[in-house]
N, C-alpha and C positions, 0 to 999 in steps of 0.2 A: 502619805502624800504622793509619795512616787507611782504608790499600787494603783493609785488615783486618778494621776496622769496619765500612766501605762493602759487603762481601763478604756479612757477617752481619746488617746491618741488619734486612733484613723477619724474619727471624728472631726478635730482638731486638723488632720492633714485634708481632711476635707475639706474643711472651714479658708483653707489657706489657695487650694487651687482653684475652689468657687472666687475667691475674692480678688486672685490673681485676675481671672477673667476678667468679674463684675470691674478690677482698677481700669484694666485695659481699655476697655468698650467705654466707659466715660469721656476717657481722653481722646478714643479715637474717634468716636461718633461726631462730637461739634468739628471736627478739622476734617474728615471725608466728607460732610454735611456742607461745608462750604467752598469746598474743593469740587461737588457737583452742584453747585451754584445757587443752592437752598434760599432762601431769605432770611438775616435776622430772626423772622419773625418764625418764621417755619423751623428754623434751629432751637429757636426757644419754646416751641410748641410741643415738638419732638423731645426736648430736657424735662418740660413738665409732663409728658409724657408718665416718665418714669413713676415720677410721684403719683401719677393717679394713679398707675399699678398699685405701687406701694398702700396706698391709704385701700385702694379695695383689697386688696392680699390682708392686712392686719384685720379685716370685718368678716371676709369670706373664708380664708383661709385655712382657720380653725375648722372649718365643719369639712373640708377636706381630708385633712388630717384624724380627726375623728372617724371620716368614713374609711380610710383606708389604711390606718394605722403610721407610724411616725420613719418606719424604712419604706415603705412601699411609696407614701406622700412624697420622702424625698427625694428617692428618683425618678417620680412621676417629675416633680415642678423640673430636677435639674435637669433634667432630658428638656424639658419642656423651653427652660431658659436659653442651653446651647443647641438646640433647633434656632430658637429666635437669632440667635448673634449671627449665627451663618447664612440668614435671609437678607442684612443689608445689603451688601453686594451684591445677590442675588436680584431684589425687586427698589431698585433706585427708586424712592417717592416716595415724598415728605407725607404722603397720606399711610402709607405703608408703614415706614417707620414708627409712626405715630403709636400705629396697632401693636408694631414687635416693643417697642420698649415699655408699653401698658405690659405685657406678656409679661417681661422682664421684669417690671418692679413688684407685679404681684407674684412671682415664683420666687424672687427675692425675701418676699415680706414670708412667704412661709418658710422659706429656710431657716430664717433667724427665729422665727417660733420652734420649729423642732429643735435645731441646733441649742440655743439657750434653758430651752425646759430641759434636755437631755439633761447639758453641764451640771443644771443647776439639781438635778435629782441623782447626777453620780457625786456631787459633791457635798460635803459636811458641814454643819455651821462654822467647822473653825478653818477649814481652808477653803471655804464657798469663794470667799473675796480675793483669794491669790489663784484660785483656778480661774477664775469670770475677767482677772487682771490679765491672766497669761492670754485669755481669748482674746479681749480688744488690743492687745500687742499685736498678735496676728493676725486680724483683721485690720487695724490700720498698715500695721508693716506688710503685708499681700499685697495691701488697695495700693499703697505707695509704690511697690514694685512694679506692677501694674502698669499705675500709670506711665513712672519715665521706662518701662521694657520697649512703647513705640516707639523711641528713640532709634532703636537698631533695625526697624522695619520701614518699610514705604507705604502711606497710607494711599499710595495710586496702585495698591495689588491687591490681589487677595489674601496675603498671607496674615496680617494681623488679624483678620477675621474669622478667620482658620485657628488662629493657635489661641485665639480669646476662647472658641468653639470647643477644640480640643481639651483647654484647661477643664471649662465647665464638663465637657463628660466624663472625663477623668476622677471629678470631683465626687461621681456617685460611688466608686468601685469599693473605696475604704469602709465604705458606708452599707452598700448592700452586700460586704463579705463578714462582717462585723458578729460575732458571737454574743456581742454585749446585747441585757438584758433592756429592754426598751422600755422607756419610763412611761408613766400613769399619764392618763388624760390630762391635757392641759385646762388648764382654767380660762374659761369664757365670763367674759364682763360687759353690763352693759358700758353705753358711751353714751354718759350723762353731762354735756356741757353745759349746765346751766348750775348744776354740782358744783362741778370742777371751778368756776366763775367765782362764785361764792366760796367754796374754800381757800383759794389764793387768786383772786384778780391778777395782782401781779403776777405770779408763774404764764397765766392761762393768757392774756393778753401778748405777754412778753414771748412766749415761745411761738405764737401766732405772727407775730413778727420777725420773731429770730428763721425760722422757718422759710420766710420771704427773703432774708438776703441769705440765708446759706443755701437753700436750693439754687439760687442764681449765680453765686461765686463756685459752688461746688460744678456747675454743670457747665457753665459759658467760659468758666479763666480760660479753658485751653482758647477757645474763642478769640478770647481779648487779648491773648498771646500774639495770636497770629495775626490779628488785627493791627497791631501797633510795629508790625514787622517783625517778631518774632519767627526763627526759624520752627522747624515743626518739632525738631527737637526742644529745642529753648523751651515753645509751649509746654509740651508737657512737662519738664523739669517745673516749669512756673507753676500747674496743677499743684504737680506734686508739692510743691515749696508751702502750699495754702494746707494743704494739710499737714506736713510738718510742722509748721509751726505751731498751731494746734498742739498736736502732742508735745511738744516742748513747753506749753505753758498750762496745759490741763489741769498738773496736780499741782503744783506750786498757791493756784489760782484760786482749784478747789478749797483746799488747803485754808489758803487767808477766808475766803468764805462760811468758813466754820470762826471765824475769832471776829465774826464784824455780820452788820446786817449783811444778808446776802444780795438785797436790792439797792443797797449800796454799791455791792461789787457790780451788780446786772447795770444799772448807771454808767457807773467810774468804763465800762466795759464797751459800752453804746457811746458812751463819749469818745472816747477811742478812738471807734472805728472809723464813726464820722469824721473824726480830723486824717486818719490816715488815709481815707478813700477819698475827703478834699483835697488832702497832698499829691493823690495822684492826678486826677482829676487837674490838678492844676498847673501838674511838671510835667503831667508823662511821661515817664522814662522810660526810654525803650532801649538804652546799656543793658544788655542782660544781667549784667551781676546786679543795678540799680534796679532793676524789675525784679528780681528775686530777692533782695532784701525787703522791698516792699512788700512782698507776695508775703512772705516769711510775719511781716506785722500783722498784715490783716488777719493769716491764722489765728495766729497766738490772742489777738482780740476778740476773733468771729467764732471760731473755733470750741471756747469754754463756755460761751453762755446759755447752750438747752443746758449741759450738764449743769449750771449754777441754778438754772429755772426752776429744774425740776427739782432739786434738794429744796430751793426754797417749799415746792408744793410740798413735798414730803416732809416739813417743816409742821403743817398745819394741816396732816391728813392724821386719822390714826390708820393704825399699823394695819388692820386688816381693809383698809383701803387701800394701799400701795401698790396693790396689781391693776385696779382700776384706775387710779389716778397717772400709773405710768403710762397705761395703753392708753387713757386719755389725752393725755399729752403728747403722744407720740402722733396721733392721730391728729391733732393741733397743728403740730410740727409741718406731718403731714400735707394738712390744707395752704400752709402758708407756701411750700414749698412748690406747690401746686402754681399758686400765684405767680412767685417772684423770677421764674424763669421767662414765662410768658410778659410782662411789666419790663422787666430788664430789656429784654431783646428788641423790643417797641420804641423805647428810648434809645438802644442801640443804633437801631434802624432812622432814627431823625437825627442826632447828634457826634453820631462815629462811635468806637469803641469803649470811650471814657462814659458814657451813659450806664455799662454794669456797675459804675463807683457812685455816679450821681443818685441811682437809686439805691444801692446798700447807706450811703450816707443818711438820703431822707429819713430811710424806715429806719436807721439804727440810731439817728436822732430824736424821732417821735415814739420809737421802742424808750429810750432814756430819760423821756420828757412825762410819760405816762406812770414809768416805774416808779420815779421823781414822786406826783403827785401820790402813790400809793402809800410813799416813807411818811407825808404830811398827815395822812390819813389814816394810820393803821400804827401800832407800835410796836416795835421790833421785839420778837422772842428770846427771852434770856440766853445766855452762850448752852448752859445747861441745860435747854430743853432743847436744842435743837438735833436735830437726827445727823452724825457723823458723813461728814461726803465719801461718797463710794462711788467713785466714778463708773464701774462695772451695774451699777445702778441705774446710771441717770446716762447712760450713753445712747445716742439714737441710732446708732447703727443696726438696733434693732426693738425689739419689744420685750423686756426681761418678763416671763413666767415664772408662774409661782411654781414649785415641783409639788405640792398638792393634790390630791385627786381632786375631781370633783366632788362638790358636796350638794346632793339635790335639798337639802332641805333649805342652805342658804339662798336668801332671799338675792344675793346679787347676781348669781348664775342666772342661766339664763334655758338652756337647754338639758337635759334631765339624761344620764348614764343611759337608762335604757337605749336612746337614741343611737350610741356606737356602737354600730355592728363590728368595727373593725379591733375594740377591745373584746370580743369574744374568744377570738384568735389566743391559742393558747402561748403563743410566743410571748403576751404580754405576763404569765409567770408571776398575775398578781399575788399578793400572802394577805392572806386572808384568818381571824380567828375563828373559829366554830364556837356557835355557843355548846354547853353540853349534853344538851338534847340532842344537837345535830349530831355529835361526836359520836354518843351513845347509841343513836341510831345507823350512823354508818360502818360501826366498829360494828354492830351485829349482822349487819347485809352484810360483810366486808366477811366474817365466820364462815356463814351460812354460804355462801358462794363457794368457798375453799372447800365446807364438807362435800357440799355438792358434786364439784370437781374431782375431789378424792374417789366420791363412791364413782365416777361416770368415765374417769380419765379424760378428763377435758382438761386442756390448759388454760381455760378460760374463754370469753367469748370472741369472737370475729373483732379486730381494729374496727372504728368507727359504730360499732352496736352499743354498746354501753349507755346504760339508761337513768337517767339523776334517781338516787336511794327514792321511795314515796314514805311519804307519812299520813293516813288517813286517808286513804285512797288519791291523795292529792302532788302532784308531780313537784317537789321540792326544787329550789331555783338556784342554781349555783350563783355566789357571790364571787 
């Protein structure tokens, strides 16, 4: 296990000052965005922004990373990410930003594909799930530091923009010094929503809306912080405090989700939220401690339900569906998140700041009211068949890959080995069997070359000359 961790470390320190950045830039983006006088609506355009990177990076991204293999991908995109962070300051305008935080959420979405395929191929069946635990610790504990680090800065400088900048290129160095062997082609899937539908309505509805208020609470709280008079500190503490809370009720939550239907839980969850987003909606509290215990609720309610979603889908997929059904879902996630920034900010903009709570309420309403009819309609899978929650699983922080090669002959792939140039590359150190024919043939080219050598005093041929063994006059293909 150590040798394990020891393996993936810079990886892992990677992992920690990309996300350091990515915390930052959340929280400081909605509060410099309305400190140069943005609109509601342009702040939440700019938040969903993000998300359309993101859903295009999980469709595109793979064949980037195929072409240019999985270290070279990653410090293309994070070069590419802290280019973007240090243009805000630079090109004030909501049209502008629009473009860098697209930038941003698709060199995001390929990070978490390299990074997670890696983990997940240095890691073993029997400690896969305590290495993928120790990752989303550090990713959420980054993202959190992240966010309250603006605290010690002034978003009227350049310097937060700077050290978000700085984190992200920091973040390639462990990564392109790195000796470790780089894992096999990731697996490409199609994105069958109409599948996915039909195998758990509820999951695939439910995340479509889960998606809608966590992309809105994720991206506008610091927003609604500062709105309700919050200093610029306080906001991001209140950030931070939404996802806190979250991790404080994840596994507890997960957990009861395995001893009870799980759209039970997704209900009891969406009931919740709505009473606690009517509570604020109806006090406002703008006492910072009474605004972060609140903050603190919503997580812990908001927070668990893709990861309850998705085990439900994975409930009702089989098992060699599970890379499709995740990225499906994520993809869900995705579109909803897309949405709910945009919808929020609208409502913001007519009604004051308490319109981000009015709309998480609705949809976490009609999210519970939907899930509801599914329990009436559908009957819940034995405790015994259901698949164990693993939250390293079902977390959207990124898109879990299978550590698999490709396999061209399955019908769910979609794109054929040939196609990677960038696995040609001998760095990728595949292992490969020889049938015996091939062995048999190469072990006598392999002879024949040395006598060769011998009678000629040649050490052998020129680097780069070497020509694949032939068989039958026909030029043999290395695998």
């Amino acid at each position: 296990m150590a040798q394990t961790l020891l393996s993936v470390s810079a990886l892992l320190l990677s992992v920690a000052l990309l996300i350091f950045g990515h915390g930052l830039q959340t929280t400081l983006l909605p509060l410099a965005a309305d400190r140069y006088y943005f609109t509601d609506f342009e702040i939440g355009a700019i938040s969903s922004a993000y998300f359309v990177g993101l859903v295009l990076g999980c469709l595109a991204a793979p064949l980037l990373i195929m072409r240019a293999g999985h270290i070279r991908a990653f410090a293309a995109l994070v070069s590419l990410m802290s280019g973007a962070a240090i243009l805000h300051p630079v090109i004030i305008d909501p049209y502008a930003w629009f473009i860098i935080r697209v930038v941003s959420g698709f060199s995001l979405a390929g990070f978490y594909m390299i990074v997670e395929s890696w983990l997940n191929e240095s890691a073993t069946n029997e400690n896969r799930g305590t290495i993928m635990s120790i990752y989303i610790v550090i990713v959420f504990g980054s993202l959190i530091l992240g966010q309250v680090s603006i605290a010690s800065m002034s978003i009227a400088s350049f310097v937060p923009f700077a050290v978000a900048s700085v984190a992200l290129s920091l973040a390639v160095m462990p990564i392109s010094l790195t000796t470790a062997t780089q894992p096999a082609p990731i697996t490409l899937v199609r994105f069958r929503p109409i599948r996915l539908y039909r195998t758990s309505p509820a999951a695939f509805v439910g995340i479509l809306l889960i998606g809608v208020c966590q992309g809105a609470v994720f991206t506008l709280s610091p927003l609604y912080g500062s709105q309700i008079g919050l200093s610029t500190n306080q906001s991001a503490y209140y950030a931070a405090a939404i996802i806190g809370g979250g991790m404080i009720a994840q596994w507890p939550v997960g957990r009861l989700s395995d001893r009870m239907d799980r759209r039970l839980v997704l209900v009891g969850l969406g009931t919740a939220t709505t009473a606690a987003s009517l509570s604020i909606v109806i006090f406002s509290p703008t006492v910072f401690l009474v605004a972060i215990l609140s903050a603190i609720l919503v997580g812990m309610f908001t927070q668990p339900l893709y990861a309850i979603a998705v085990a439900h889908a994975f409930d009702h997929a089989a098992p060699e569906d599970f890379v499709e059904t995740s990225s499906g879902m994520l993809l869900s996630f995705g579109i909803g998140s897309i949405i709910g920034p945009l919808v929020a900010s609208l409502i913001m903009g007519q009604i004051g700041p308490s319109g981000l709570y009015v709309m998480i309420a609705a949809v976490s309403l009609t999210m519970a009211a939907f899930v509801l009819t599914r329990v009436f309609t559908r009957q819940a899978l034995p405790v015994d068949e259901k698949t164990d929650f693993e939250y390293a699983a079902t977390a959207q922080v990124g898109s879990v890959i299978s550590p698999e090669p490709l396999d061209v002959e399955a019908e769910e792939y979609v794109i054929p080995p040939e196609e990677f140039p960038a696995y040609e590359d001998d760095i990728y150190n595949f292992d490969t069997v020889p049938d015996e024919e091939t062995e048999s043939t190469e072990t006598k080219e392999d002879n024949k070359t040395g006598d060769e050598n011998a009678q000629t005093g040649h050490a052998g041929k020129p680097l780069g000359t070497d020509t694949p063994p032939t068989t039958d006059g026909e030029p043999k293909v290395k695998t």
